[in-house]
VEXVOPA-619509 format. One record per atom (N, C-alpha, C): z, x, y. Coordinates in steps of 0.2 Angstrom, whole numbers, plus 5000, padded with zeros to 4 digits. Layout:
N
ZXY/...
END
This chain:
296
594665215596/594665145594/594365135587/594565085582/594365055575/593765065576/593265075572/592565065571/592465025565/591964995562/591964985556/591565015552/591665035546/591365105545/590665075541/590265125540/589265105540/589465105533/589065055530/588665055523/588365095521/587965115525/587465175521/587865235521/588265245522/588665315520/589265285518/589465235518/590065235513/589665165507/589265175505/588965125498/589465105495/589765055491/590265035487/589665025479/589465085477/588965095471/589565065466/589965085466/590465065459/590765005458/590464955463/590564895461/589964855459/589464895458/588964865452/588964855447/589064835443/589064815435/588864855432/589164875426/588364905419/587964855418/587164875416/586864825414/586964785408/586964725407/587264695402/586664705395/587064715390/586964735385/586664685381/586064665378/585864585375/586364565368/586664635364/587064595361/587964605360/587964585368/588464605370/588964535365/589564535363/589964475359/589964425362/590264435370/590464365374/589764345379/589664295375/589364275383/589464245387/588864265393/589364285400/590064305404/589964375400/590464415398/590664425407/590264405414/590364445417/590664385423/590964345421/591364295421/592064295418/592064345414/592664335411/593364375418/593864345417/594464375421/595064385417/595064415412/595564425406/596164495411/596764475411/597264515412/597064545422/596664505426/596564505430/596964435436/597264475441/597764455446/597664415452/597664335451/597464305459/597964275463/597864245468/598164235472/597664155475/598064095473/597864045478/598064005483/598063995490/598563955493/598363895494/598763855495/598663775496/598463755489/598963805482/598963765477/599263745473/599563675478/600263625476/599963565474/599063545477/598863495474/598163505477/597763465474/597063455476/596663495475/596163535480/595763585478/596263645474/596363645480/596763715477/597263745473/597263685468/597663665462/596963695457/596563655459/595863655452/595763725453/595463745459/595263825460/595863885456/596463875455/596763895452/596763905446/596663845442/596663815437/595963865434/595463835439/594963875434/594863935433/595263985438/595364055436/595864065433/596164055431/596764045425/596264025417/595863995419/595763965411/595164015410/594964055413/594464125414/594964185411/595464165410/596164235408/596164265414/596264245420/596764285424/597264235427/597864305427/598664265428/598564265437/598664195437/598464145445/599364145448/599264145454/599964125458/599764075461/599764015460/599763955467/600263955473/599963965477/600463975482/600663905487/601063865490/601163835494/601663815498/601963805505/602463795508/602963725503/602563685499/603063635495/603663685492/603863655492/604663715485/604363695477/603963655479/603763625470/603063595470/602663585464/602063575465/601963495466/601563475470/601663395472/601663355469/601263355465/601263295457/601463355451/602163345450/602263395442/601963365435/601563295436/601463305431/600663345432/600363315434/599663345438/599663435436/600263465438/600563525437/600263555431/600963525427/600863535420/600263545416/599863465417/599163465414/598763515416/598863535422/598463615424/598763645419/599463685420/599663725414/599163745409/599463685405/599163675398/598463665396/598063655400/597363685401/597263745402/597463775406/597363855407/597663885400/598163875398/598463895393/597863895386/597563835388/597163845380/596263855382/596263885387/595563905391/595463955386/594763965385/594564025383/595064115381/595064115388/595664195392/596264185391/596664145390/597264125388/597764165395/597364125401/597764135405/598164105406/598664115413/599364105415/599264065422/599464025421/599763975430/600463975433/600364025437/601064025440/601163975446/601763955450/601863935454/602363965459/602164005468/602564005471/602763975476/603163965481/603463935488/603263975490/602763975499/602564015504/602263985507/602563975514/602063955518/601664015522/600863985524/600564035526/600564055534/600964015538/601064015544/601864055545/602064085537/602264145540/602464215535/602064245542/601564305539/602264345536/602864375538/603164425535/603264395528/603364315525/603264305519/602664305516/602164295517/601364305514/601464375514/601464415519/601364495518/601964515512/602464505510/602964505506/602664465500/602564435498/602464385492/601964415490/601464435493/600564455490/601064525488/601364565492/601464635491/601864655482/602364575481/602764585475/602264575471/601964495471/601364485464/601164575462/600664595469/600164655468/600764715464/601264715467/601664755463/601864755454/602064695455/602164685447/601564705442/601064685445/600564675440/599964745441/600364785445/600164855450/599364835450/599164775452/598364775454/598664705457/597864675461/597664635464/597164625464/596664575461/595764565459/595664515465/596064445466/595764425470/595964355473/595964335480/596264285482/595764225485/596164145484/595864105488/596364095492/596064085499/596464055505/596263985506/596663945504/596163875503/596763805509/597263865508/597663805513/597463775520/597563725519/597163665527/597563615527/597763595536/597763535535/597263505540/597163425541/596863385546/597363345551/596863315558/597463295562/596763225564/596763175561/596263145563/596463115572/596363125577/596363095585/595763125588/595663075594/595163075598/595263155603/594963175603/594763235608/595063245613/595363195617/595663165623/596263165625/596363175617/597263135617/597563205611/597063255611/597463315606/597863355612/598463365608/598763405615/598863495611/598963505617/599163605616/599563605610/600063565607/600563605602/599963555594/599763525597/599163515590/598663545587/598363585593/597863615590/598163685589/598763695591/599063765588/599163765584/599463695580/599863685572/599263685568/598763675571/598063655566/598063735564/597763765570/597463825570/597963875566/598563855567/598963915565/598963905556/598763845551/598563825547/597963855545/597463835549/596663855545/596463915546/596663925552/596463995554/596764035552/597364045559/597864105557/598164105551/598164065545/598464055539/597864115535/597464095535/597164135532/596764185530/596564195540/596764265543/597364315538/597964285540/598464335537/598464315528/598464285529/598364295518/597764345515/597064335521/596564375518/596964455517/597064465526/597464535528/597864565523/598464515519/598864545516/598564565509/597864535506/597964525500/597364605501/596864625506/596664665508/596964735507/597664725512/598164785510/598264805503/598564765499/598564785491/597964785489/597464765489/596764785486/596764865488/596864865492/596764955495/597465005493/597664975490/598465005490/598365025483/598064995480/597864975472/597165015471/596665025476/595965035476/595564995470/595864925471/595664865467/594864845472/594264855467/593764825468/593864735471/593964705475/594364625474/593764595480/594064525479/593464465480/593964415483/594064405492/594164365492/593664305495/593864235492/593464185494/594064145498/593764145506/593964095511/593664015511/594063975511/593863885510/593563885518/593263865517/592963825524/592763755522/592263745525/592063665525/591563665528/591063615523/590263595528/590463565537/590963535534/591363535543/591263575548/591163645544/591163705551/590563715553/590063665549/589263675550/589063615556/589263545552/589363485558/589763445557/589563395564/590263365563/590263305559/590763265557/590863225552/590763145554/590263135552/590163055553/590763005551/590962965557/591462915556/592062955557/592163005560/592963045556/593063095565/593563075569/593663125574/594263175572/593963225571/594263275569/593963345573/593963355578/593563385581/593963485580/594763495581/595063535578/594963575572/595063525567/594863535559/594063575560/593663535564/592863545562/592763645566/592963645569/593063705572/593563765569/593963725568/594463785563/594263805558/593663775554/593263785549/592563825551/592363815556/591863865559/592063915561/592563925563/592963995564/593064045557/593463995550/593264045545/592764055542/592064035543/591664055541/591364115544/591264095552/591464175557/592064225553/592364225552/592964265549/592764315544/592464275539/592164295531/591664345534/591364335538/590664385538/590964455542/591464425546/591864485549/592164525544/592764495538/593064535536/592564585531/592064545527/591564585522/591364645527/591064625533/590864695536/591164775536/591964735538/592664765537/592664835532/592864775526/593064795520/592664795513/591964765515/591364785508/591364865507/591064895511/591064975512/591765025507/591465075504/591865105499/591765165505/592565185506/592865225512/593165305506/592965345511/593065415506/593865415502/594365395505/594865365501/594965315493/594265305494/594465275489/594465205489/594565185494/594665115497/594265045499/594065005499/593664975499/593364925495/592764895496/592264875490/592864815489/592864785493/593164725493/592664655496/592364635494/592064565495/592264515497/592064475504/592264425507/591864375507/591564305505/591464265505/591764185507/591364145507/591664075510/591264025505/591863965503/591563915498/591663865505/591163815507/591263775511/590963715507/591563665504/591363605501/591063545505/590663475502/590763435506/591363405505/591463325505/591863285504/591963255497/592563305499/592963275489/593563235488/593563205484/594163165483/594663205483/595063215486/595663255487/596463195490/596863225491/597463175494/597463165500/597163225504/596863245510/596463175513/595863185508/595263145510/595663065510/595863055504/595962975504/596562945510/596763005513/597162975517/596962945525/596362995523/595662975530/595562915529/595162895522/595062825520/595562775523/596162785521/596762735523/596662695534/596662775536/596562805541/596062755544/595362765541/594862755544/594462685539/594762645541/594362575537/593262585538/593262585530/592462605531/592262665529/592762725529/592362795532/592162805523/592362795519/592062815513/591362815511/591262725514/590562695511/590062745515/590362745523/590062815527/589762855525/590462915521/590162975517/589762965516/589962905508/589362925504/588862895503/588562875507/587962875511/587662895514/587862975517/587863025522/587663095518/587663085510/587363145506/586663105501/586263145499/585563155495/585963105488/586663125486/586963095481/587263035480/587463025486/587562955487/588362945484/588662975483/589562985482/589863055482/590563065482/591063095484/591063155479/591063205479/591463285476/592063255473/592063285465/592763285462/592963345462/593763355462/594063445463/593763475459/593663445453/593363495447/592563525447/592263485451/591663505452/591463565456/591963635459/591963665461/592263725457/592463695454/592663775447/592263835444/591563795443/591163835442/590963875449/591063875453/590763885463/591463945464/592063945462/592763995461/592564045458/592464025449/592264075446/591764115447/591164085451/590664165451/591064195458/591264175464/591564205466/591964275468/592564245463/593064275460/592964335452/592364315453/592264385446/591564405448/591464465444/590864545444/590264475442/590164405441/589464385442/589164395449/589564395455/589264385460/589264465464/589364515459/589364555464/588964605469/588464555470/588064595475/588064535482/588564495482/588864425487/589264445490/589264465497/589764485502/589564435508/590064405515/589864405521/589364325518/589364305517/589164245513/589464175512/589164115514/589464055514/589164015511/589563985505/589263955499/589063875501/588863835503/588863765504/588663725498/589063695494/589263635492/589463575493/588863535495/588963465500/588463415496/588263415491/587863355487/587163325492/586963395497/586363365500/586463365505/587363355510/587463315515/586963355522/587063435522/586863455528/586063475526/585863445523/585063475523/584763435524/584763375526/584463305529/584663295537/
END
């Protein structure tokens, strides 16, 4: 049987930084993502649009992945582009077609990226959708379409993107989206699916770090798994709930220390320590971002 291999005898020591040097040229050099390779899914609009955005305008060349054939708002698009392009790193935004509920194209698309660019530093799995119904009335083929979405979507994105980090013996980071949702449940909103689907990858993050933090005598490993779990942000998502649920906004945002909503941009900086050598002693790890909401 698999075992998961011990820390202490496989240490991943070489995913420590050198100490930084006080007159080093760049500061916060250890943020920079220059000619480094990621991977986003669910990013045709929304978060997972910005999260891309921001490690691209870090100089690393981004794929946004999403089952759309095309990004949902092109001009929203664009304007990403062209920020990223004149970010600091002069990175790259690409765009590709993929849904993540099927895995021989996720395992195949992650395998090309990783190929071309013969490395892989680092994925978000940000794809979700929501099903707002009462508990009573969710039937079998909903909570599979949800799950096969939150979960097993990104289950298999983490796995594929795992593969070529190993294939490559890329030190890499991936960050799982979850949601404060996976912590409680959501005043005013039946969503009971969703809230769970999200507690489950936050369970999953601590699993895979266990996995694959550990540097295996191969060579292998020293790959970092964490989870960003936002509150409630203005997304397309969200405001459809709004539609949905007459009230539910004033709800929210009454429902955090801040008193209003998360905008997508306000998590860029939350991607970037992530996805780069700042956070590298963060593994197994659930970052909450909620403007106060679960600490009351």
């Amino acid at each position: 049987k698999p075992r998961p291999p011990s820390p202490r005898n496989n240490p991943a020591t070489d995913t420590k930084p050198a100490p930084t040097e006080p007159t080093h040229p760049q500061p916060f050099h250890a943020f920079d993502l220059t000619n480094k390779v990621f991977l986003v899914t669910g990013g045709a609009q929304g978060l997972g649009l910005t999260l891309a955005e921001a490690l691209a305008e870090a100089g690393g060349h981004v794929y946004a992945l999403d089952r759309a054939a095309a990004p949902t708002d092109a001009a929203e698009w664009d304007a990403a582009q062209t920020r990223a392009a004149a970010g600091p790193g002069a990175g790259r935004l690409h765009y590709r077609q993929q849904d993540v509920c099927d895995q021989r194209g996720v395992d195949a698309t992650v395998a090309g990226i990783a190929r071309m660019h013969g490395r892989l530093d680092g994925v978000v799995a940000a794809a979700g959708v929501q099903q707002v119904t009462a508990a009573a009335e969710y039937t079998a083929g909903d909570v599979a379409r949800m799950l096969e979405v939150n979960y097993t979507g990104v289950f298999v994105t983490a796995a594929a993107a795992a593969r070529e980090m190993m294939r490559y013996r890329t030190r890499g980071s991936i960050c799982l989206v979850a949601s404060m949702s996976g912590l409680v449940a959501n005043k005013g909103l039946l969503s009971p699916v969703y809230n769970s689907s999200k507690a489950a990858v936050i369970q999953l993050a601590r699993n895979l770090a266990m996995e694959w933090s550990p540097v295996r005598d191969d060579g292998t490993g020293g790959i970092r798994v964490n989870c960003l779990s936002p509150g409630h942000i203005l997304t397309p998502m969200v405001r459809n709930n709004f539609d949905e649920v007459p009230g539910l906004r004033s709800t929210w945002e009454g429902a955090n220390m801040m008193g209003r909503l998360a905008e997508t941009y306000e998590f860029k900086g939350a991607v970037l320590f992530l996805l780069s050598s700042a956070s590298s002693f963060m593994t197994g790890s659930n970052l909450v971002i909620d403007g106060g909401h679960t600490a009351w």
